[in-house]
Phi, psi and omega in degrees: 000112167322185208260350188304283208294314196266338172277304177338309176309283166334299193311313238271353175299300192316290211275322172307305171333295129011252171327308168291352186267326188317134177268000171249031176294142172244185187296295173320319175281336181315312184294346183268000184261323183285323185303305170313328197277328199261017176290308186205201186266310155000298163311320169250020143282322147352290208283324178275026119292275185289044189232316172303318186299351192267342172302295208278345168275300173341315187281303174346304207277000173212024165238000176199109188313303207309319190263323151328311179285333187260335157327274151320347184257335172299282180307359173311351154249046192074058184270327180226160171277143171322114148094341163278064201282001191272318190265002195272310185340283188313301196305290198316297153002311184269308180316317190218135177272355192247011169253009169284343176288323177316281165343282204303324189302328188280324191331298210286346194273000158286307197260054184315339186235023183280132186213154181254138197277317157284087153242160216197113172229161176218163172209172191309313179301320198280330203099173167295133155258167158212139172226151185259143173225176227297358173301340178099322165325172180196122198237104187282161189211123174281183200280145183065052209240120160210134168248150168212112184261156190223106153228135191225154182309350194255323186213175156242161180194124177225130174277107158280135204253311156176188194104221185188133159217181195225117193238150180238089165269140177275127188297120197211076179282011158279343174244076165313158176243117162245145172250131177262149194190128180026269190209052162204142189273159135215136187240131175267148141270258179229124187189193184227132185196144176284135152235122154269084177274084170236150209005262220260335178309123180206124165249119175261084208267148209229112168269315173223148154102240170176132189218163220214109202248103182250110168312159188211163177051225194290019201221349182314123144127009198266150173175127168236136169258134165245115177278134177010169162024022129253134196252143182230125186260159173217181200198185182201313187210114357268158187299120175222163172188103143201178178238162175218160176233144220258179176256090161348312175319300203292289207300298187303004195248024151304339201250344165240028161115353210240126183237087190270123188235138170229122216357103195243160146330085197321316178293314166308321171290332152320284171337312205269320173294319169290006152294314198248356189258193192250331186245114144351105173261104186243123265251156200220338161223103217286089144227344142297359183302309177284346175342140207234125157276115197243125175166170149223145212245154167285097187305128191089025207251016209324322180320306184276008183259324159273008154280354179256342160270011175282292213279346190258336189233144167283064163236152162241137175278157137216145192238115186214131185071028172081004165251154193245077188280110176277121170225172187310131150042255187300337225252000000 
């Protein structure tokens, strides 16, 4: 990629930035944006880069008067308030594609050796990856998947871009490890946790040990500690943050194969099965949504999940177009 095609990125990361910052950004573009980031690896490099700079300015703003102070003089013109760089950025950002060189330079000169180390996708076809990094950690990545690790002498830091993965941290208390997912951090020593990024939704599932879930952007000020067998879900539109506590077994048992449900909501349960088949299975009548699914099924399997919910629910099957469409009964 010419130097043309990465500032284009860099802008068009800016205006998004922008945007996402807006308290009237709506869902649908949230979703056109996560659609923008995962288009390619470029893109979410594009996006951690002006995502670090809006980070990295935070630290700016209270570990070096001196790059402060030129900060401020840049922005002398009353557009933002002093120092409220969390809600200012994204707008400056936008404004100038050339003042992001400016930002990363100063970024970099706290943070020298920050870089992203890693990307990482799995897609339907290809399967779950596992991956090892150099810590020794271990990242199970589901199917319809995408990561970006960042490890540096100070931290690990890895983005689920989205998809769901399952992590196994190697115990650094000189390092932290966090995974960022929409518009929440959670930070580990050394344990195991799930993170589930689909569209604007993140669930953070705690199997051992204990990690600490900090909300970011419209969600800033928000902070949960979590124990074993608790989950924490957040949102941004419409706005949520809460935990439960959950079966571990169950949620985690997509990494062995497995899509185990007590009584979830038939349209949910779907939903979790059409991650892994070829043919879709889709409701023909959303008055079948709630239907409560209880079982455990062989993930990608379609054929056998819908003989068992033939067996179990007052449904009918038909296969038209490569989708397998359930409708009532009676119908």
């Amino acid at each position: 990629m010419n130097s043309q095609q990465e500032r284009q990125l860099l802008d068009e990361s800016a205006h998004w930035a922008a945007r996402l910052a807006s308290p009237e950004c709506t869902a649908e573009e949230r979703k056109a944006f996560e659609s923008w980031r995962s288009r390619s690896p470029a893109h979410a490099r594009a996006w951690t880069m002006v995502d670090r700079v809006d980070q990295g300015f935070n630290q700016l703003a209270t570990d070096n008067a001196e790059l402060l102070a030129m900060a401020d003089a840049a922005f002398a013109d009353g557009a933002a308030p002093r120092r409220d760089y969390r809600r200012w950025l994204p707008m400056a950002l936008a404004a100038s594609v050339a003042a992001v060189g400016m930002f990363v330079t100063a970024v970099t000169v706290l943070r020298p050796s920050a870089g992203v180390s890693m990307y990482a996708s799995a897609d339907a076809a290809d399967g779950r990856r596992s991956l090892t990094l150099d810590d020794g950690s271990t990242i199970e990545l589901d199917v319809n998947s995408a990561i970006e690790v960042e490890m540096t002498a100070a931290e690990r830091r890895v983005v689920l871009l989205r998809g769901r993965a399952l992590f196994q941290v190697a115990h650094d208390s000189a390092r932290p490890f966090s995974v960022v997912a929409g518009a929440g951090r959670t930070v580990a020593l050394g344990t195991r946790f799930q993170v589930d990024h689909h569209n604007d939704s993140v669930a953070v599932t705690l199997t051992e040990g204990s990690v600490s879930v900090t909300g970011l952007g419209n969600l800033d000020g928000q902070a949960e500690l979590l124990q074993p067998g608790e989950q924490l879900s957040y949102a941004v539109e419409p706005r949520a943050w809460s935990k439960q506590v959950v079966d571990v077994q169950a949620v985690t048992g997509w990494e062995r194969g497995r899509l185990v449900f007590h009584g979830t909501p038939l349209s949910e349960a779907l939903a979790e099965v059409n991650r892994y088949v070829d043919r879709p299975i889709r409701l023909d009548d959303q008055s079948l949504a709630v239907l409560p699914v209880s079982g455990n099924f062989i993930a990608g399997d379609s054929d056998l999940v819908v003989s068992a919910l033939l067996q179990t629910l007052p449904i009918s099957a038909d296969e038209r177009s490569g989708e397998i469409l359930l409708r009532s009964r009676s119908n």
